[in-house]
VEXTIKOL-201272 format. One line per field, with one value per atom (N, C-alpha, C): residue number from 1; residue in one letter; x negated, y negated, z. Coordinates in steps of 0.02 Angstrom, whole numbers, plus 50000, padded with zeros to 5 digits. Each point is the difference from the previous one (the first is absolute). Example, Ala and Ser with C-alpha at 12.3 -4.5 7.8 and 13.67 -1.06 7.14 Angstrom:
k = (1,1,1,2,2,2);
r = (A,A,A,S,S,S);
x = (49340,50045,49955,50018,49958,50039);
y = (50284,49941,49940,49947,49941,49945);
z = (50390,50000,50000,49964,50003,50037);
***
This chain:
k = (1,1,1,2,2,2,3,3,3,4,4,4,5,5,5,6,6,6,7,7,7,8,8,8,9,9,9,10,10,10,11,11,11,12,12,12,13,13,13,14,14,14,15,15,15,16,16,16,17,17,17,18,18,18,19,19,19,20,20,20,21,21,21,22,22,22,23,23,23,24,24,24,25,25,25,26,26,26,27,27,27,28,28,28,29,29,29,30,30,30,31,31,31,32,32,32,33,33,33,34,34,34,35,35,35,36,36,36,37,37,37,38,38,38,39,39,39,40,40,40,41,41,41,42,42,42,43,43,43,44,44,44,45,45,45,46,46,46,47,47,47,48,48,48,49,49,49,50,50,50,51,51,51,52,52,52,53,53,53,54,54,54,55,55,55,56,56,56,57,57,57,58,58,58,59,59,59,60,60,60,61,61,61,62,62,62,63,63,63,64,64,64,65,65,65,66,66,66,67,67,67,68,68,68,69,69,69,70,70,70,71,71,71,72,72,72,73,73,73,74,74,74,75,75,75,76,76,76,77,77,77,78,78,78,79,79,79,80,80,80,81,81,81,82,82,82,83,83,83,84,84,84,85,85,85,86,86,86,87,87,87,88,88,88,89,89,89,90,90,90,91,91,91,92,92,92,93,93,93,94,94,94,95,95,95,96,96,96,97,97,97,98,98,98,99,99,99,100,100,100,101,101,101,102,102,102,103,103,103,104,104,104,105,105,105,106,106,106,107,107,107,108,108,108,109,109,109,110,110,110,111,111,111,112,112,112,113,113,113,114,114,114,115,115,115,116,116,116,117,117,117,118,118,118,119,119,119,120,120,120,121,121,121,122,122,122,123,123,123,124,124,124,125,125,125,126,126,126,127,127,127,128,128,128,129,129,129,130,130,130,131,131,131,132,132,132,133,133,133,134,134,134,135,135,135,136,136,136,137,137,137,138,138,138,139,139,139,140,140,140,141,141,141,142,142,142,143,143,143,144,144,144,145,145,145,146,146,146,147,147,147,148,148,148,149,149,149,150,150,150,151,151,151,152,152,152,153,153,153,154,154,154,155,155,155,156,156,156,157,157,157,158,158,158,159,159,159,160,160,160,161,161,161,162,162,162,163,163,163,164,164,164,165,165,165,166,166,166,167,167,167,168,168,168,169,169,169,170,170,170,171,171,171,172,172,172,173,173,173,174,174,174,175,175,175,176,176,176,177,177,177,178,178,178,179,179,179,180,180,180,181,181,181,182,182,182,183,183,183,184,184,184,185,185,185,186,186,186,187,187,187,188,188,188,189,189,189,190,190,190,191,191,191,192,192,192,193,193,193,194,194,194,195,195,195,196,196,196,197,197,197,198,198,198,199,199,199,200,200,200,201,201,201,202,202,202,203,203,203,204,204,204,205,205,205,206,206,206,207,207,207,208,208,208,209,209,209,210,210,210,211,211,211,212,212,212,213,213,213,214,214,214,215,215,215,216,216,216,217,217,217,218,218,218,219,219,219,220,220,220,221,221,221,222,222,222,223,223,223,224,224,224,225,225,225,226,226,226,227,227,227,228,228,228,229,229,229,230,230,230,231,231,231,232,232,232,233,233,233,234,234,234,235,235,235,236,236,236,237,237,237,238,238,238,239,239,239,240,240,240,241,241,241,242,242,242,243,243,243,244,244,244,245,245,245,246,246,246,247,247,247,248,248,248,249,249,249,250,250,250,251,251,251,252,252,252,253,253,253,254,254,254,255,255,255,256,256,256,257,257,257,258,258,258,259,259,259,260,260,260,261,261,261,262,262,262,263,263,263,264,264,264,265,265,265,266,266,266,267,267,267,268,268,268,269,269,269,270,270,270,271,271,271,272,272,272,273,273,273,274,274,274,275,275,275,276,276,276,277,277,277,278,278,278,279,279,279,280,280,280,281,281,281,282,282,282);
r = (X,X,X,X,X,X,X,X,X,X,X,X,X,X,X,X,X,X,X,X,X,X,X,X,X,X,X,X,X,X,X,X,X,X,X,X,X,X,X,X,X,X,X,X,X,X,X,X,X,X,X,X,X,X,X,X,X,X,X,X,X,X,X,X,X,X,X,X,X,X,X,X,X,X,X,X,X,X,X,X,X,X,X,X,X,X,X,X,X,X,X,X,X,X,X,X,X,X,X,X,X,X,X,X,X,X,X,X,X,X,X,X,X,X,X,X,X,X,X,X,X,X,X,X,X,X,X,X,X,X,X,X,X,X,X,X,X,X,X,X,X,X,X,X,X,X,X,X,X,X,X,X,X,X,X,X,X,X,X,X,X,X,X,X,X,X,X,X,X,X,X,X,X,X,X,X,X,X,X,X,X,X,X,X,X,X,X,X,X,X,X,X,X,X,X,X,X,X,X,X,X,X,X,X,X,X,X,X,X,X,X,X,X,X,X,X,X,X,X,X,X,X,X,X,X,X,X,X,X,X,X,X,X,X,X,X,X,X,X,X,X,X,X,X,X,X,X,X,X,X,X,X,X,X,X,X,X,X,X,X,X,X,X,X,X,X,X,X,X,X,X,X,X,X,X,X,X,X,X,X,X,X,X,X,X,X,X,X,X,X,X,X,X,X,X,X,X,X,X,X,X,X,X,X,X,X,X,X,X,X,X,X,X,X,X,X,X,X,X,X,X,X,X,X,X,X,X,X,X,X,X,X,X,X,X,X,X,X,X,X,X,X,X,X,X,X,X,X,X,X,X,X,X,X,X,X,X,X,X,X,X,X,X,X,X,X,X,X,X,X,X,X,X,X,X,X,X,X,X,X,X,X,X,X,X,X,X,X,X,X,X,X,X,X,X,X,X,X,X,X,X,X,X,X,X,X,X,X,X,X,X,X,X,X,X,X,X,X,X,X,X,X,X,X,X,X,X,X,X,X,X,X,X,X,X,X,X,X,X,X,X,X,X,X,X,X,X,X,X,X,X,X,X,X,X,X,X,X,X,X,X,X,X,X,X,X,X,X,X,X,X,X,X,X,X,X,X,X,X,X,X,X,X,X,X,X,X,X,X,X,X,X,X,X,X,X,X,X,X,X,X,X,X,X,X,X,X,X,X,X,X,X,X,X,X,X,X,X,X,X,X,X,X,X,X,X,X,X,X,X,X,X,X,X,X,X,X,X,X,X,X,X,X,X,X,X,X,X,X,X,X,X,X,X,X,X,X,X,X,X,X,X,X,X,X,X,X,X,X,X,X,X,X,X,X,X,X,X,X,X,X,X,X,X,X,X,X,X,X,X,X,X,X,X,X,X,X,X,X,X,X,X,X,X,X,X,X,X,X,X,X,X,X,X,X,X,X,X,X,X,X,X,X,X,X,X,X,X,X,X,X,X,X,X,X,X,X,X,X,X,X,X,X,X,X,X,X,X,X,X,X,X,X,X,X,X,X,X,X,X,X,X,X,X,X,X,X,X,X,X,X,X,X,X,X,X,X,X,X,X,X,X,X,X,X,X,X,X,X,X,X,X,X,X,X,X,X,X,X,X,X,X,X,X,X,X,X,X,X,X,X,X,X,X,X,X,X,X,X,X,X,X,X,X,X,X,X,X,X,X,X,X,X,X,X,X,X,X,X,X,X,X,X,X,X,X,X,X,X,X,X,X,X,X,X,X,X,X,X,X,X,X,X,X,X,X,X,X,X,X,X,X,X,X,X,X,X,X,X,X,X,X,X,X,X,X,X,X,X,X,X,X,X,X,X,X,X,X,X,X,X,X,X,X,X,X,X,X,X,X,X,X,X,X,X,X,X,X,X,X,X,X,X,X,X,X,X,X,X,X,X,X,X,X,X,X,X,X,X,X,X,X,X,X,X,X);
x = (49958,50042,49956,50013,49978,50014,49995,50029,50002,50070,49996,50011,50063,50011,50015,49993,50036,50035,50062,50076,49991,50006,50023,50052,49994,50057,50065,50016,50052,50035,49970,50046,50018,50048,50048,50016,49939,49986,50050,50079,50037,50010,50014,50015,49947,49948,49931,49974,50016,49996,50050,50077,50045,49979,49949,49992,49935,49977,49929,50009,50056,50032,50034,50044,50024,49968,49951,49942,49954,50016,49940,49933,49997,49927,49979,49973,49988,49957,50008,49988,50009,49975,49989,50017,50052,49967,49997,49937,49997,49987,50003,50016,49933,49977,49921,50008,49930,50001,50024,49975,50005,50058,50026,50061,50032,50041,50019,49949,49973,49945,50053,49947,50064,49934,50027,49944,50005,49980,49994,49987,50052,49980,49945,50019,49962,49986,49923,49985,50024,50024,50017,50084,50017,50052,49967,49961,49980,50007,49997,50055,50068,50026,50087,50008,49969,50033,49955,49959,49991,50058,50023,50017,50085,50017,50054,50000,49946,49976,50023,49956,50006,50081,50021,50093,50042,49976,50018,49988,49963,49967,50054,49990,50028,50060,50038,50062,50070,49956,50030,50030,50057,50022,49944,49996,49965,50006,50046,50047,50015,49957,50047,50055,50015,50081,50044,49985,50053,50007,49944,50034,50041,49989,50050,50074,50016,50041,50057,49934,50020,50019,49989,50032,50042,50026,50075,50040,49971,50069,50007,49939,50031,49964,49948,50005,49949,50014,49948,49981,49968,49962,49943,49959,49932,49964,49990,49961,50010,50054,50015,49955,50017,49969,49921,49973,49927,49961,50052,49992,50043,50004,50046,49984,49949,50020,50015,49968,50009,50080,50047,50058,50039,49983,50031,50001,49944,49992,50026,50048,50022,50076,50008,50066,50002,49979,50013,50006,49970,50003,50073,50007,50088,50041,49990,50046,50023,49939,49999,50044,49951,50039,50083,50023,50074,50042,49960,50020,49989,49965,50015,50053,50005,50081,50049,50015,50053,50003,49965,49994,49979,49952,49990,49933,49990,49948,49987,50044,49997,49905,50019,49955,49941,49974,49936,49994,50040,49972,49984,50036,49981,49920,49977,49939,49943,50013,49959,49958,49918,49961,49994,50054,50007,50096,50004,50102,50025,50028,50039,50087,50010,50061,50016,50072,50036,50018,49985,49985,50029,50043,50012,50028,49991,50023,49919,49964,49922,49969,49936,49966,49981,49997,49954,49953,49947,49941,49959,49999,49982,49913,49960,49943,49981,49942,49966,49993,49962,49989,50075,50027,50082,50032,49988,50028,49958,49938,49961,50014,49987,50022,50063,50055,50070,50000,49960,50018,50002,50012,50020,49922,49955,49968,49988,50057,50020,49988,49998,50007,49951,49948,49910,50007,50037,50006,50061,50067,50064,49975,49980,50032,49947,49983,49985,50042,50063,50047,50079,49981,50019,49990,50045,50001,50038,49980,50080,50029,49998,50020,49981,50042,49995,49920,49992,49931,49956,49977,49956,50004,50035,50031,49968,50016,49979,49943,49972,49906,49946,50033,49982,49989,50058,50012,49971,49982,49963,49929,49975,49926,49993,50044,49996,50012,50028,50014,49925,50003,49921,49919,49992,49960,50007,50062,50000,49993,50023,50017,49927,49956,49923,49962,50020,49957,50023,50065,50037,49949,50034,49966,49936,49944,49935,49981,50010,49992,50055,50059,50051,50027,50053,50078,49954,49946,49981,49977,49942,49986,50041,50039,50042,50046,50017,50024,49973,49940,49948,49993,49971,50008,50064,50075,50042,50027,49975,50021,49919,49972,49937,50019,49994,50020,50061,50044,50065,49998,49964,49996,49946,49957,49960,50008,50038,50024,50059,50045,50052,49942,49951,49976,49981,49958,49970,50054,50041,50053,50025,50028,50038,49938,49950,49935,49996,50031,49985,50049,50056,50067,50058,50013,50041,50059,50030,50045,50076,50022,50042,49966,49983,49990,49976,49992,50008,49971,50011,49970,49955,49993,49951,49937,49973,49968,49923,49998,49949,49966,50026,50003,49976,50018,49989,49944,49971,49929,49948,50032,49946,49997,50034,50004,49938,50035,49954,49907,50005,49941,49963,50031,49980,49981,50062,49986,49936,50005,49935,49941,49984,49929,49979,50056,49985,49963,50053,49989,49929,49972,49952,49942,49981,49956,49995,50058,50016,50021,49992,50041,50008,49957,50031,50048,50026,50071,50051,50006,50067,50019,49999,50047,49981,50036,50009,50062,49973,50049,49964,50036,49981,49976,49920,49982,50042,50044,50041,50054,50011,50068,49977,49932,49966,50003,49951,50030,50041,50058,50061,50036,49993,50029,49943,49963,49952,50013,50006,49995,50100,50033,50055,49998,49968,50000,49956,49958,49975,50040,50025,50084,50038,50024,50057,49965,49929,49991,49985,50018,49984,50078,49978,50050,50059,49957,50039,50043,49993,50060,50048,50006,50045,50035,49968,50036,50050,49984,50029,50058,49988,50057,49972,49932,49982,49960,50022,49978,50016,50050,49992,49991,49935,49965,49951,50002,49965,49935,49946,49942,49951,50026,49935,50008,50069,50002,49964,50015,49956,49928,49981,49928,49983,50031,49971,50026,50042,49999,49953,49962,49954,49916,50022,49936,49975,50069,50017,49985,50027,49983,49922,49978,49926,49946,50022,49952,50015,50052,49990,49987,50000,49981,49922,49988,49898,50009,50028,49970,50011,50060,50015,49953,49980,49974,49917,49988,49919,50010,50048,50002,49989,50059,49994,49944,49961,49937,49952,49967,49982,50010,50063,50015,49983,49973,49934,50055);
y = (50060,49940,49938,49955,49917,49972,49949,49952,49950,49954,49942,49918,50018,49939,50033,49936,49989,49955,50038,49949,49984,49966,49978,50057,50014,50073,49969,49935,49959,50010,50005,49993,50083,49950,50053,50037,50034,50049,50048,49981,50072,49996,49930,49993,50020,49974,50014,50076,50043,50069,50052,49953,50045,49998,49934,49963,50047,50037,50011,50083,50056,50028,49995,49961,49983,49986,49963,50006,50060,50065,50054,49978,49954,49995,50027,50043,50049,49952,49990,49980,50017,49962,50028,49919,49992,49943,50053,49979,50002,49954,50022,49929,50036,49916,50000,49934,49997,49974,49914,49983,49922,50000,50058,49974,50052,49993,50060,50004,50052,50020,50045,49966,49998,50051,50069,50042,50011,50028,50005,50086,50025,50085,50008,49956,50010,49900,50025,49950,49955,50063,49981,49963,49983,49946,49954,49984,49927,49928,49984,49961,49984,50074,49980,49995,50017,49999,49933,49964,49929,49941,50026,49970,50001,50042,50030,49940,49991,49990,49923,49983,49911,49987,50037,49981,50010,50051,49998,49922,50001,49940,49935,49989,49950,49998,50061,50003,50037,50001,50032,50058,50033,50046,50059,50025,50082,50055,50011,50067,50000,50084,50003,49995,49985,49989,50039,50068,50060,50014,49954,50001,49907,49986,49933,50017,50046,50028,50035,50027,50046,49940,49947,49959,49995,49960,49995,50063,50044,50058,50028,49993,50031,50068,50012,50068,50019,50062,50000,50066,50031,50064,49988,49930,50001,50031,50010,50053,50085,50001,50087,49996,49941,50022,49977,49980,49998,50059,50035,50076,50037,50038,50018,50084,50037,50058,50022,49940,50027,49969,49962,49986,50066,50029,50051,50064,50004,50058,49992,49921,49998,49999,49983,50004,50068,50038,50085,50030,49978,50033,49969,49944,49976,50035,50018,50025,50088,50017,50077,49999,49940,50006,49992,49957,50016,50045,50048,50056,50043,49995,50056,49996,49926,49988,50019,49974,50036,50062,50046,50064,50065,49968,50046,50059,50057,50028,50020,50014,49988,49958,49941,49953,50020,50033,50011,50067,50037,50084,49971,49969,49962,49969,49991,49934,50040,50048,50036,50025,50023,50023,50057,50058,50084,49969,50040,49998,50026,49991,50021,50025,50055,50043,49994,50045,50014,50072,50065,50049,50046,50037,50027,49967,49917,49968,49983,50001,49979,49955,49981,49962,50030,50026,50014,49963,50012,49959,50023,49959,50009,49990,50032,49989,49941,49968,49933,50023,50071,50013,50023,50030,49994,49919,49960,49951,49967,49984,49989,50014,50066,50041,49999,49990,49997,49902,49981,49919,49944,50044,49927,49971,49942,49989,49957,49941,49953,50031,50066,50000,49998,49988,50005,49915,49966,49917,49992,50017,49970,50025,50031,49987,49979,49926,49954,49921,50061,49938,50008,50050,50026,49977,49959,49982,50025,50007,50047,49965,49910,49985,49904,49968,49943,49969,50004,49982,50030,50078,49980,50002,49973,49969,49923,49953,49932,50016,50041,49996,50010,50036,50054,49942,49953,49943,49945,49981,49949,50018,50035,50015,50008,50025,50012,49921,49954,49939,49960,50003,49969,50016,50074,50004,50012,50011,50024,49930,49939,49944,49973,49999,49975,50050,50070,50019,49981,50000,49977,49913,49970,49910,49998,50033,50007,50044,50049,50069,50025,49971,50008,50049,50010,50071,50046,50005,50065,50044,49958,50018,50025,49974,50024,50057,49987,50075,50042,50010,50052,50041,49925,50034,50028,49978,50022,50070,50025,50080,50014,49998,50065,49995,49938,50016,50052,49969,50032,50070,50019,50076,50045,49967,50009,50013,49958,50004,50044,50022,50042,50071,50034,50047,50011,49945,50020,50031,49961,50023,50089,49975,50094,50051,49998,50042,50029,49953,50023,50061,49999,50023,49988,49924,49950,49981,50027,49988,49943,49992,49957,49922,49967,49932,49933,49954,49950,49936,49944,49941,49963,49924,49965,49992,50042,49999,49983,50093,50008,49935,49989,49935,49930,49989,49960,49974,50102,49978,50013,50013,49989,49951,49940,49939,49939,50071,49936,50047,50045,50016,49971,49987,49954,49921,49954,49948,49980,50054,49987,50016,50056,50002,49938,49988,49939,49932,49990,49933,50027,50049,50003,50016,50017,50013,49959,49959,49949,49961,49934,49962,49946,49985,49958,50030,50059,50036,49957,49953,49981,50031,50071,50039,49992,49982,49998,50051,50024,50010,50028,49948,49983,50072,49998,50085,50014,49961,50039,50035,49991,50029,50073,49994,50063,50057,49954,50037,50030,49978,50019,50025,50011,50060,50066,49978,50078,50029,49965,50018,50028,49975,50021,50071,50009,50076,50004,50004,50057,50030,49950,50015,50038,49994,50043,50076,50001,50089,50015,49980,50014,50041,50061,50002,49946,49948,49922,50010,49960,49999,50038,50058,50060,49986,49997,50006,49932,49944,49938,49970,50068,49995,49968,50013,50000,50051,50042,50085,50029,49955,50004,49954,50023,49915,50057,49975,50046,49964,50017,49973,50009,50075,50024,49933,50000,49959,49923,49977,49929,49999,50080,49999,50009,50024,50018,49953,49945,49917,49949,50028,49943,50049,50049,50033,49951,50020,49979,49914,49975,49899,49997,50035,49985,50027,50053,50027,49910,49991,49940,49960,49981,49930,50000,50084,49992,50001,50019,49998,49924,49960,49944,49959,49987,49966,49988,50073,49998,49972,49993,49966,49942,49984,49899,49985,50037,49983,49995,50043,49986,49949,49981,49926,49946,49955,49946,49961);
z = (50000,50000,50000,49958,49988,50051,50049,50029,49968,49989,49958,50049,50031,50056,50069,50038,50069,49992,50039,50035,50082,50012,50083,49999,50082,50021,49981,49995,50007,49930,49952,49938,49976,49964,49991,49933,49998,49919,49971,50035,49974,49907,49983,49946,49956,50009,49960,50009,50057,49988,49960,50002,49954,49951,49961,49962,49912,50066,49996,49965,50047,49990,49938,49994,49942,49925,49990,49976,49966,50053,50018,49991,50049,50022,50068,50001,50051,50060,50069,50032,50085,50042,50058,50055,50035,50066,50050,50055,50058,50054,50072,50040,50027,49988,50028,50065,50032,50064,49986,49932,49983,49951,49968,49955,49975,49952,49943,49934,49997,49950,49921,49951,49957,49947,49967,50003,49917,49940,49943,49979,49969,49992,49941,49952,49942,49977,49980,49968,49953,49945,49938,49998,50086,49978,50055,50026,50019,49971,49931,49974,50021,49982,50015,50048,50050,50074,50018,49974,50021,49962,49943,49954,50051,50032,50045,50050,50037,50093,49953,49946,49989,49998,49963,50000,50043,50052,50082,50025,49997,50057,49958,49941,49965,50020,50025,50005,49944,49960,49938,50004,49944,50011,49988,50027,49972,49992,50021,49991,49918,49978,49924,49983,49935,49994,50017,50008,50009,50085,50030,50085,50002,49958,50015,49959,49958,49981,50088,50036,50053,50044,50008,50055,49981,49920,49992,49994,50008,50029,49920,49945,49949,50006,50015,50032,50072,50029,50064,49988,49930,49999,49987,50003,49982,50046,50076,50036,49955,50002,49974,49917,49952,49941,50010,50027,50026,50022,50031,50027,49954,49924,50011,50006,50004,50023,50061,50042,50084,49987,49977,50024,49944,49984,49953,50054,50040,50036,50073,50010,50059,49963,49943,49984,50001,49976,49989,50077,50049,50067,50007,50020,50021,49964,49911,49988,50016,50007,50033,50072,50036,50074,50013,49943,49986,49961,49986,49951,50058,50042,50045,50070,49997,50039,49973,49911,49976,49978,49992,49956,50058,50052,50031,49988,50009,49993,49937,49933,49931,50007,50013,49969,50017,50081,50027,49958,49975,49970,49925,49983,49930,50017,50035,50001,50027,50063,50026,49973,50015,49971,49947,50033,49966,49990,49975,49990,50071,50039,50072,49956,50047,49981,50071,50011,50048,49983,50030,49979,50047,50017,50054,50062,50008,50061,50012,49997,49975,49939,50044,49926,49968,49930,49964,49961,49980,49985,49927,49959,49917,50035,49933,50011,49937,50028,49965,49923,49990,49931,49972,50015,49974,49983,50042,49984,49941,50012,49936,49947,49992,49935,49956,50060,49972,49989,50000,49978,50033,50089,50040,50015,49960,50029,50054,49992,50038,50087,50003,50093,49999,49969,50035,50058,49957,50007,50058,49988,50026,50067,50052,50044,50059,49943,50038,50005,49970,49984,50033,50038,50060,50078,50038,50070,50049,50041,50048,50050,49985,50065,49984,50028,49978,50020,50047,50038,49967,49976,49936,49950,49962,49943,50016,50039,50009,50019,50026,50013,49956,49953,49946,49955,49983,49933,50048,50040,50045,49978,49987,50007,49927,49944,49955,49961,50007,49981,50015,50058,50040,49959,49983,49974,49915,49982,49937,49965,50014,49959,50015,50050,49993,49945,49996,49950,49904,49999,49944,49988,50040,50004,49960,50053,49994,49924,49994,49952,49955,50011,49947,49995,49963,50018,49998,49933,49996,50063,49998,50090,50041,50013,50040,50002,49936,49971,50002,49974,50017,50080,50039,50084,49998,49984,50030,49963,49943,49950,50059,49975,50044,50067,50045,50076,50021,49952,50022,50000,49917,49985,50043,50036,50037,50066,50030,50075,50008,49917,50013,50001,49967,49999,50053,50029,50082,50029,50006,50058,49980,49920,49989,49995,49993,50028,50055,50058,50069,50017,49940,50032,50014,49981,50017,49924,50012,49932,50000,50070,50016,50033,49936,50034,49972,50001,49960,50033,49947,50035,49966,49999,49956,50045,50065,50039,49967,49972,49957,49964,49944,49948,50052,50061,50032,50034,50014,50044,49923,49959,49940,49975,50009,49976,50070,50066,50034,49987,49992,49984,49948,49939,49944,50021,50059,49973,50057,50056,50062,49967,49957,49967,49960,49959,49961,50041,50059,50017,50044,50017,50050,49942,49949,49940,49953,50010,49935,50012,50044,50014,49956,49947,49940,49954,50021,49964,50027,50059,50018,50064,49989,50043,50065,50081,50036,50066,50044,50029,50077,50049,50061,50043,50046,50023,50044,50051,50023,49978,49945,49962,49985,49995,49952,50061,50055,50061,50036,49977,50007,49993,49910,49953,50027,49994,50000,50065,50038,50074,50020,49972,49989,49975,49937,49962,50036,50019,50073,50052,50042,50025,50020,49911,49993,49989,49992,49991,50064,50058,50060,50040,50052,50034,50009,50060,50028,49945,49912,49973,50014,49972,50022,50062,50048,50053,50005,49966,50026,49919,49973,49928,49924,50010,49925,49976,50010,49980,49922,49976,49910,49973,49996,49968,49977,49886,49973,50000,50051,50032,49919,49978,49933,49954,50006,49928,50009,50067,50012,49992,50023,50000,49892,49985,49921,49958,50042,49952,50021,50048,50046,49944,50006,49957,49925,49970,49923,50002,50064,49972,50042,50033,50009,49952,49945,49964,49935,49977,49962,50034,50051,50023,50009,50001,50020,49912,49941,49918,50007,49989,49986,50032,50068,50017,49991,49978,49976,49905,49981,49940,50024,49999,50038,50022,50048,50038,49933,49916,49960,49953,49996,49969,50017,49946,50038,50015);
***
C-alpha cells in the first residue's frame, strides 16, 4: 500500500470513501495517532485518485453518474452489480432458503450431495459416482446453497458479502467465481469423504474467501485487500471450536467442521499462488 494523505480524525471521509469504491480504486484508511491515513492499492491509479481527493476538497460532485442516479431513487442495485457474482450466490441461497419453507424436504434431496430416498421408513443414500455418471453434476456445488436455519443463513451471506465483494472490487467477477466453483466443490468433498452426506452451508466458500483475502493482504499488501487480525482470529478460532467436545455439548455438534477446514485449504493454496504473483509485478 502507497500512503497518499492525512485527514485530521475530525473530518468526515464517508463521501470520498463511497466515492473511491465507486470509482474502483482500491484503497485503504486507517486511524493513525495524528489522523486518518488515506492508503493507495495500486500505483497505476495515483492520478485518478488525486484527480478524485482535488474535487473532494473543491467540493464537487464525485460520485459517478450511476450512484447519483442511486440518490434520486432511479435505482439502488449498484452495490449488487459491482459484485455481481457474490450477489448471485446470495440471491440463490435466499432463494433455496424459501424453497425449503415452501416445498419442504423435496428441495434438500434435490440439492444434497448423493440423491436421498425414503426407503422402507428410512433414508436411503445414492452414491457420488452414480450421481455423476447419471448427470447430476450440480450436487458437487448445491449444497452449499443449502442452510438449515435462519441464523446461518444471515452468517453464512454476512461473511460471504464482506469478503466476496472485496475480492470482486479488487480482482473482478472472475476471481471470484473461480474461489467460489473450486471452494465450494472442494469444501463439499472434504466433508462427503469423511462420511457426511446430509449437510450444507456457504461455510466452506467463506473460510476460503477469508483464506484468500488474509494471504493477500499479509504477502501483498499493494493488492488492496484488507481484513482486520482479530476477525481472522476469530473465524479460525471459531472452526477450532466447533471440532471440539465443548461444542457438542453446548449445541453446535452439526457443524460440517471438514468442509470449513477444505475451503480454508482451497483459499490459502490461491492466496499463497496469487499473492506470489502480485509480489513479482514491478
Amino acid at each position: 500500500m502507497y500512503r497518499i494523505m492525512l485527514f485530521p480524525h475530525e473530518t468526515d471521509t464517508r463521501e470520498l470513501r463511497r466515492a473511491l469504491w465507486a470509482h474502483r480504486i482500491g484503497h485503504r484508511f486507517t486511524e493513525e495517532e495524528e489522523g486518518q491515513a488515506l492508503w493507495l492499492a495500486d500505483p497505476a491509479q495515483h492520478d485518478a485518485m488525486k484527480q478524485l481527493l482535488v474535487r473532494w476538497q473543491r467540493g464537487e460532485k464525485i460520485m459517478p453518474e450511476r450512484r447519483r442516479r442511486v440518490r434520486n431513487g432511479a435505482s439502488l442495485t449498484v452495490p449488487f452489480r459491482l459484485a455481481p457474482v457474490t450477489s448471485v450466490a446470495i440471491a440463490i441461497s435466499l432463494a433455496v432458503f424459501a424453497l425449503m419453507g415452501l416445498l419442504g424436504d423435496i428441495v434438500v434431496a434435490m440439492l444434497t450431495i448423493v440423491p436421498v430416498a425414503v426407503v422402507g421408513g428410512g433414508l436411503a443414500f445414492g452414491s457420488l459416482t452414480e450421481a455423476m455418471t447419471s448427470g447430476q453434476v450440480w450436487r458437487l456445488l448445491s449444497p452449499a446453497f443449502l442452510h438449515f436455519g435462519w441464523m446461518h443463513l444471515i452468517f453464512n451471506m454476512m461473511w460471504l458479502w464482506y469478503f466476496g465483494r472485496q475480492v470482486e472490487t479488487l480482482q473482478g467477477s472472475g476471481r471470484m467465481l473461480t474461489l467460489l466453483l473450486v471452494a465450494g466443490v472442494g469444501a463439499n468433498l472434504a466433508q462427503y469423504f469423511t462420511g457426511t452426506v446430509l449437510f450444507g452451508g456457504m461455510s466452506g466458500v467463506d473460510f476460503a474467501l477469508l483464506g484468500y483475502v488474509w494471504l493477500m493482504s499479509r504477502r501483498a499488501p499493494a493488492s488492496g485487500f484488507f481484513v482486520p487480525q482479530m476477525l481472522v482470529v476469530f473465524m479460525l478460532g471459531w472452526m477450532v471450536f466447533t471440532m471440539t467436545d465443548m461444542a457438542t455439548a453446548v449445541g453446535f455438534g452439526n457443524v460440517a467442521n471438514e468442509a470449513h477446514l477444505g475451503g480454508l485449504v482451497v483459499g490459502l493454496l490461491f492466496g499463497w499462488y496469487y499473492s506470489n504473483r502480485a509480489r513479482r509485478l514491478p
